[in-house]
C-alpha positions, 0 to 999 in steps of 0.5 A, a space after each residue: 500500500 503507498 498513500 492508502 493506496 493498494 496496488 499489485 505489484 511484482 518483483 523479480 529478482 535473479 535465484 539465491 546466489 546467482 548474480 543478476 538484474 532484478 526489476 519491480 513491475 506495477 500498473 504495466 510498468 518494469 522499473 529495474 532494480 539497483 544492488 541486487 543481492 539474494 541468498 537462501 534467506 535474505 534478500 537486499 534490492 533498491 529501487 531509485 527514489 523508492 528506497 532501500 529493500 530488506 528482508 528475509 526469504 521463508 518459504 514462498 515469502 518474503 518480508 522486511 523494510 524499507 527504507 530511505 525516501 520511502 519507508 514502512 515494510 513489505 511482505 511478497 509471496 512466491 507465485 505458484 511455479 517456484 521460479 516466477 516473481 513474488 507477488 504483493 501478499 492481499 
């Protein structure tokens, strides 16, 4: 949610250990992501004059802060196939 605002979203991040390009994708539109970095059970990524992403992988989720121009918290769920992008938890 951003300004009492709840919009799906997505992110795209390459597999734990593997470098790689991440992007955010919401309303159509793929903003890619700076500092990508992913291990088994944390995940760090920015997004330009978003802020700052961390967090902690369990499972088929994620969740953790952000901080920086924007700041509050995050929780992602994987997306059935495993290897897609996690998805904005309802």
């Amino acid at each position: 949610m951003r300004n009492g605002l709840r919009a799906p979203i997505a992110v795209s991040l390459p597999p734990a250990g593997e470098a790689g390009n991440g992007q955010l994708i919401a309303g159509g539109n793929a903003v890619p992501l700076e500092r990508v970095h992913v291990t088994a059970t944390h995940v760090h990524f920015e997004l330009r004059g978003e802020g700052v992403f961390d967090g902690t992988i369990a499972g088929d989720s994620m969740a953790g802060t952000v901080s920086g121009a924007t700041s509050g918290s995050f929780v992602l769920l994987r997306q059935e196939d495993q290897t897609g992008p996690y998805f904005l938890k309802p």
